[in-house]
N, C-alpha and C positions, 0 to 999 in steps of 0.2 A: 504494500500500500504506500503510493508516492508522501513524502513525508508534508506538502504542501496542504493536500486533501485531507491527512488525517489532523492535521493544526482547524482545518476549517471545520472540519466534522464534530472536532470536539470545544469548540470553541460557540459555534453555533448554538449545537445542543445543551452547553451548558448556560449559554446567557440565554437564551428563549425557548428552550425548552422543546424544540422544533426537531422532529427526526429527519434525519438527511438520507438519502439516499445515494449516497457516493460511495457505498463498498459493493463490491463483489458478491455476484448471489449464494454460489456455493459456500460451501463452509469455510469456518477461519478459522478452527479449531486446529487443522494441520499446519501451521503457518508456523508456530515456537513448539517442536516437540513438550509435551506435558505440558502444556500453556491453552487452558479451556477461554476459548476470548465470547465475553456474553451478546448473544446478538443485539440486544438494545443498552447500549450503554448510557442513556440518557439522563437516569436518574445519577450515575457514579460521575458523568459529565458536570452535574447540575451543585453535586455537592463538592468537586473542588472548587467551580466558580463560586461558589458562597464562602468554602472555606480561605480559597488562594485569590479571587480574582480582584483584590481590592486592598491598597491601600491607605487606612482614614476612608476617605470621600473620593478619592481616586484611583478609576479603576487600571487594572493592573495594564489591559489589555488598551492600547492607543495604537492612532497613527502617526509612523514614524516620520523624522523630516530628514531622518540622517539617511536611512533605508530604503529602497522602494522594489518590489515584486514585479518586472516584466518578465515573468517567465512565459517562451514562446509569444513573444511580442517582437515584431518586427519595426523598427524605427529608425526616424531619420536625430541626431545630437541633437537637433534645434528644439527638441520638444522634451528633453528633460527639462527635470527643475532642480531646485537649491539640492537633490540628496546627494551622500559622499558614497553612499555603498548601493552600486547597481548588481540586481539577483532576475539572470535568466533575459536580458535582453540582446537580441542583434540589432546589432550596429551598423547605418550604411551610410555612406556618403554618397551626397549627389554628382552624378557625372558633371565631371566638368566640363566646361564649353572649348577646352584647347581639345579634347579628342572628339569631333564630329559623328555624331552616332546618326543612323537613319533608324525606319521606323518598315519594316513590312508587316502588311495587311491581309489577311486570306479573308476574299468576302465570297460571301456564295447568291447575294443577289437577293436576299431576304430581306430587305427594307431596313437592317441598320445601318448602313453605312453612311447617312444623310447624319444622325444622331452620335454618330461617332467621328464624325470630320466635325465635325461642328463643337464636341468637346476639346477640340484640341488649341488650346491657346502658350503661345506660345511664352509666358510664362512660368508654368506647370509645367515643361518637360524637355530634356536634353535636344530632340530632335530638330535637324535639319533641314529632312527631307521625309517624305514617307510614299511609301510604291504600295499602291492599291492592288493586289491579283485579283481579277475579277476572271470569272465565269466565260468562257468563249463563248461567244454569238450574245453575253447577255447585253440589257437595255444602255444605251448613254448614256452620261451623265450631261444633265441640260448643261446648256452656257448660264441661267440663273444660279445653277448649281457651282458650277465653276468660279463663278462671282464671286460668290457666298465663299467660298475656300480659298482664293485668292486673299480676302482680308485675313487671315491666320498669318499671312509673312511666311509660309515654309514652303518649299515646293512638292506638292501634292501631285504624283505622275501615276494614274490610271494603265494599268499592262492587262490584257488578254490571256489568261490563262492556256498555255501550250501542251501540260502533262500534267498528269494528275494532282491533285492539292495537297498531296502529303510532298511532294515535290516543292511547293512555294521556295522554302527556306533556301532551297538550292537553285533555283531557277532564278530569285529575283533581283533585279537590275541594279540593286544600288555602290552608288558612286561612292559613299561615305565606308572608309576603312573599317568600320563597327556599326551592327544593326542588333534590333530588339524585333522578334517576331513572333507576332498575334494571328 
């Protein structure tokens, strides 16, 4: 039992009294040889928090400013705050603008691709360029359409799909030494 869940499980159940459902359904009797573990531990939860959870008027249990829990949190630095001890976060920096990234596209001609050109602004994201694969023989994209993506500032270049789509990645045109492929 990951040691994160069993702090919550018993932490839970001892200040509100709330049964949790974060263990395992099988038994948990064979987990410490000679160790009988009781399935509801809620009332033994409830009587350390009465006994342990409290100092005076202050309870034992706070949130930390020194500490903080991203575990499997994926994040950019700029969105930490004042803590000194990080538990379980990755870390990424944003691409920077000296290595030119492009952006290929695999559409299949299902009406998002209007909704997803049009999310792209180019303060939100590394890209230069991005190469649309579209569907051979599918519909044009209007000249109002083209307007409309022209205001982004990146060059947005529409390709004809030539071989199958699990091919894009390898087939597509881009000029930029480094691409990101959706």
């Amino acid at each position: 039992i990951p040691f994160d869940l069993r702090m919550a499980q018993m932490w839970t159940e001892g200040t509100m009294g709330v049964v949790t459902n974060m263990l395992p359904s099988g038994s948990l009797d064979n987990l410490v040889e000679g160790v009988i573990t009781p399935r509801n531990n809620t009332a033994m939860f409830q009587s350390w928090w009465n006994d342990h959870g409290f100092y005076g008027d202050t309870a034992a249990m706070q949130e930390s400013l020194v500490i903080k829990n991203y575990a499997a949190t994926n994040m950019l630095p700029k969105f930490l705050g004042p803590e000194i001890i990080i538990h379980g976060a990755n870390m990424f920096r944003r691409w920077g603008s000296q290595k030119p990234m492009g952006l290929v596209v695999s559409d299949w001609d299902e009406g998002y691709l209007e909704g997803f050109v049009d999310s792209l602004n180019h303060d939100q994201h590394p890209f230069l360029e991005v190469v649309v694969i579209r569907p051979f023989g599918s519909r044009k994209i209007g000249h109002k359409q083209l307007v409309d993506m022209a205001k982004h500032g990146i060059t947005i270049r529409f390709v004809e799909r030539q071989k199958e789509d699990y091919m894009d990645w390898c087939e597509a045109p881009v000029e930029s030494e480094w691409f990101m492929y959706v």
